[in-house]
N, C-alpha and C positions, 0 to 999 in steps of 0.2 A: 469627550470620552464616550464611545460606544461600549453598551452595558447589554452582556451577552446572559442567559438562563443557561446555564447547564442542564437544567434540567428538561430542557424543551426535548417533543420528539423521543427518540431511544435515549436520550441523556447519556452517552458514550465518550469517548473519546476522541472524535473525530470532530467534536463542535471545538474541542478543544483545537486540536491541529488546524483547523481549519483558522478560527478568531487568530491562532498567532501567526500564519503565514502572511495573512491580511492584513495584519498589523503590522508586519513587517514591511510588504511591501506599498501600503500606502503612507507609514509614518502615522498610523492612527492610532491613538492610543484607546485600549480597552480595558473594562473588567469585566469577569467572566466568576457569574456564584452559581454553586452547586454544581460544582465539578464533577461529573460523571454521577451523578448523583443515581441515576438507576441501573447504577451495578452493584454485584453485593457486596464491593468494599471499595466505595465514593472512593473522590477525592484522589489527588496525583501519587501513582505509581511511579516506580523508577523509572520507568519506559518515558510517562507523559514529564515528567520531573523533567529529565534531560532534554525533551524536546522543549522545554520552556527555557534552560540555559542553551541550548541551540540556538533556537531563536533569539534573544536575545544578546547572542556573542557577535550573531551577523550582522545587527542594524545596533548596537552598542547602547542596549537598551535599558531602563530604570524596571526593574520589580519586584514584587513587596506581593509575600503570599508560599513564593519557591520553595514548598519544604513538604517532605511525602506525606501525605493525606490531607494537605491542604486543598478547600473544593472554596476556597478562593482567591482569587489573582487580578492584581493590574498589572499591565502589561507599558510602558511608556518607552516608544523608540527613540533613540537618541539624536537617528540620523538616516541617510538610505543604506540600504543594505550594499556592505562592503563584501566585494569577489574576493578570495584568498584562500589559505592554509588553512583548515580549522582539524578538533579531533576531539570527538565527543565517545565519552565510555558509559555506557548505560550502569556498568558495574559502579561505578563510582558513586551511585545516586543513594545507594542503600549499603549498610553496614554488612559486612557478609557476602557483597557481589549479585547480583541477579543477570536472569535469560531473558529479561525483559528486549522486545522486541524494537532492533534497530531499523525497523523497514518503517516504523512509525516515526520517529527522528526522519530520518531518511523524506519521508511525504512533508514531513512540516516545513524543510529547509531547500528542497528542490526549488520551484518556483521561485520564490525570493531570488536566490542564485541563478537562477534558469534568466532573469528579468534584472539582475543586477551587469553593470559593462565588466567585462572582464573574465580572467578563467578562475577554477575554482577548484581544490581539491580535498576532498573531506575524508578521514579516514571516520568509522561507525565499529566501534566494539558491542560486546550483545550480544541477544540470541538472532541466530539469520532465519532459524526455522521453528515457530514455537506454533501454539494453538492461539485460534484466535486474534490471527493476524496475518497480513499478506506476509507471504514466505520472499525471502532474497529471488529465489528462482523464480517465484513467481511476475517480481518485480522484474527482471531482466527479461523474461521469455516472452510478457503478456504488456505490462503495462508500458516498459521503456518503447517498445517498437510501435506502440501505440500514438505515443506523445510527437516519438520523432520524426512521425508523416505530419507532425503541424509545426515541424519546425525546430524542435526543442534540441538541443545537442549535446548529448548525456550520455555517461557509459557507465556501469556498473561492473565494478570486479567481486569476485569472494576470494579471499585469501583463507577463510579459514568455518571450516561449521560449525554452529552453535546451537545444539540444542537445550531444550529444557532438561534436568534444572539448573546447568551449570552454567550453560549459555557461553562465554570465552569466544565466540567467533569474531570474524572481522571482515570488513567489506570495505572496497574504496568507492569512491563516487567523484567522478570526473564530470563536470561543468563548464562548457563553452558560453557566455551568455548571449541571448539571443533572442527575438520576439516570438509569437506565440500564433501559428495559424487556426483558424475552424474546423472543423471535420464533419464529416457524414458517413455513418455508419447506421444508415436505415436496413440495408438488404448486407448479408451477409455472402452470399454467393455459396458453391458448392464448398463441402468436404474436402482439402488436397491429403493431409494424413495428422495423424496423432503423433507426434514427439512426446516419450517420456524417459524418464531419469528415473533409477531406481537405486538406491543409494544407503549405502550404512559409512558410520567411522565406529571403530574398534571393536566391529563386532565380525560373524563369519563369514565368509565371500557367499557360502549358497544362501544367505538372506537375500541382499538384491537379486540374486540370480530367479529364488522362486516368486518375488516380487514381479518383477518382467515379465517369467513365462505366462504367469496369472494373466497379469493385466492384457498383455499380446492375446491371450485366449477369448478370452472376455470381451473384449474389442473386437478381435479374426468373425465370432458366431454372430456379431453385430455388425457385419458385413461391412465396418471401418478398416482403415487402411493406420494400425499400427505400427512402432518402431520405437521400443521402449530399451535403452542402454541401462546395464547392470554395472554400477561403481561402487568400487568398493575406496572410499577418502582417506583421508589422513585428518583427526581431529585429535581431539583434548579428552572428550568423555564420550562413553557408545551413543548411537543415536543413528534410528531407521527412517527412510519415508519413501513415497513415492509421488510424483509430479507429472501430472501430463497441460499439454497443451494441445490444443484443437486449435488446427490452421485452416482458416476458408478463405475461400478468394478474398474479401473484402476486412478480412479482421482476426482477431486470434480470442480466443479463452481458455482459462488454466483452472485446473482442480489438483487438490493434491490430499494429501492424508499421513499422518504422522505414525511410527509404531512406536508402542508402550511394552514394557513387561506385561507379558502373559497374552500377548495380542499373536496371532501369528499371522506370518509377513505375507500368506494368501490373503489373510482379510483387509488387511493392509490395502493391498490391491484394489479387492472387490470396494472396498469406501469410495478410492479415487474414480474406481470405475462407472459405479454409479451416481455418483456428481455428475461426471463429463457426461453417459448415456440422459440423464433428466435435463441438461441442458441441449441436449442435441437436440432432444423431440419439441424443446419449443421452438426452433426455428429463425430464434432472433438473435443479430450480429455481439452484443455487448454482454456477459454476464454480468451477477447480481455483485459482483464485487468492484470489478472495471464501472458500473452503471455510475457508484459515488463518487471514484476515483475522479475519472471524468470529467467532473463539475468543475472542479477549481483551475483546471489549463483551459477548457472552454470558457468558463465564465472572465478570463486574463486575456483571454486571442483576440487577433486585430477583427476579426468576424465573426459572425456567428455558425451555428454548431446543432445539427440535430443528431441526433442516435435513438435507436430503436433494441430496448433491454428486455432482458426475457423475465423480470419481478421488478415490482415498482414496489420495495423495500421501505421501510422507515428510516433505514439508513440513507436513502438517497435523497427523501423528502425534509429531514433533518439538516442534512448537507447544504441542501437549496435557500433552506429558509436562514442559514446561518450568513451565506452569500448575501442575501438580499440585505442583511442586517448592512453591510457595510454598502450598499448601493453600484455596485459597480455592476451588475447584468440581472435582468431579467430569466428568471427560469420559470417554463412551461412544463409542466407536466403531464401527458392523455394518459390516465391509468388506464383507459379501455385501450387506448391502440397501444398501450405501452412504448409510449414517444418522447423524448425531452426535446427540446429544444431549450437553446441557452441564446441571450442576445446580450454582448455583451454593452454596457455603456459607454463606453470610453473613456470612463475616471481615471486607471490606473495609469 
């Protein structure tokens, strides 16, 4: 049994995701103490809650811990990871429902599936767009087209938005399984344009519409090449945001920003805007969010994998060293040149 510290590093959630994908896919069985332990309310969330009966539904697994605010867990698979039907609801993990974020579910059980034979289709209830966590679009715009130049063969739908605090949304995840190529994503290339989404459900059409013109303006005087669509959805409870992605030759990155009562939907804008303008000026292919993402298809591929990140995070040194725990690759880290490389071993 490999015996994981939650508390290592940012002690987040991600060590968690990480230890069950890997467990998943190798049949290793793990415990995992102090569960997110440095955040100001440890231990499993709905969100991380269900990604441990996730996990656990696809490799038919034994665990003892599964219950919200528990910050510890063993994890024992039963068997390899089975392709199929599954339908996991974040709502169901807490009395009352939660917008606990399905994009996290979502990261824990890809790979597994991605690496298991067969196809695979998962529906995800939940919040698709909440704080402090990759957004559904974002997952689709930045991260899917990412994977799928190494190979990976995966489609993501949204049937429905969900924000915070009601969350109700729903997402399908389509899985072809498939093995896992290297990537290089040192030099990013030119600028081609900004794609964004500016987006409300049940509230007034000139929200996204002044969301857009903002963000287009913002963009136009920083002599970027914008194209920000104003939608007005169909959901369950109100709920604003706006989404860009930055397309350059060799790679993509996504910034977005959420609105709140009493926020108004220019500033809304100006957040996203200035994420994507602070990334632009550093010049490097990967942002700081794709940087940890990254690890876990790299550290799985038949090859190795370098990329060049604009912040060398805690989040992504965290990530690395949770990898190594289970032995399957090598990660390099130049925080001066700001460079990973990943080699994978060939255990998987």
């Amino acid at each position: 049994m490999i015996h994981i510290d939650g508390s290592y590093g940012e002690g987040g959630g991600q060590i968690l995701r990480t230890s069950l994908s890997l467990a998943a896919i190798t049949s290793q069985s793990i415990r995992i103490e102090n569960i997110r332990a440095g955040r100001p309310k440890p231990g499993l969330a709905a969100q991380h809650l269900t990604s441990v009966r996730a996990a656990a539904a696809i490799c038919n697994a034994k665990v003892q811990g599964d219950a919200l605010g528990s910050m510890t867990l063993e994890f024992i698979p039963g068997g390899a990871v089975q392709a199929g039907s599954y339908t996991f609801d974040v709502s169901e993990a807490r009395q009352g429902g939660s917008a606990g974020a399905v994009t996290l579910v979502l990261q824990t059980i890809l790979l597994p599936l991605v690496l298991a034979n067969g196809k695979s289709q998962v529906t995800l209830k939940g919040g698709t767009h909440v704080t402090h966590s990759p957004s559904v679009t974002y997952i689709q715009e930045v991260y899917l087209p990412i994977v799928q130049r190494m190979g990976v063969q995966v489609e993501v739908e949204l049937n429905a938005w969900g924000w915070y605090p009601q969350g109700r949304g729903q997402v399908q995840l389509f899985v072809n399984g498939s093995s896992i190529d290297g990537i290089n994503l040192v030099t990013r290339g030119d600028l081609q344009q900004v794609q964004g989404l500016a987006v409300v459900t049940e509230l007034p059409s000139h929200i996204p519409q002044r969301m857009a013109s903002r963000a287009e303006n913002v963009l136009r005087e920083e002599e970027l090449k914008p194209c920000v669509q104003p939608l007005r959805a169909r959901g369950v409870a109100p709920g604003a945001g706006l989404f860009l992605t930055a397309k350059y030759e060799n790679s993509l990155a996504g910034f977005g920003a959420l609105g709140r009562i009493g926020l108004p939907a220019e500033k809304v804008a100006d957040m996203a805007c200035e994420e994507l303008l602070k990334f632009h000026q550093t010049g490097a292919p990967v942002d700081e969010h794709l940087a940890d993402q990254l690890l876990l298809p790299t550290a799985l591929a038949s090859g190795g994998s370098e990329y060049r990140v604009a912040e060398v995070t805690r989040h992504l040194m965290t990530n690395a060293w949770v990898i190594e725990q289970f032995g399957l690759a090598k990660v390099k880290v130049n925080e001066g040149e700001k460079l990973v490389a990943v080699e994978p071993l060939g255990k998987s």
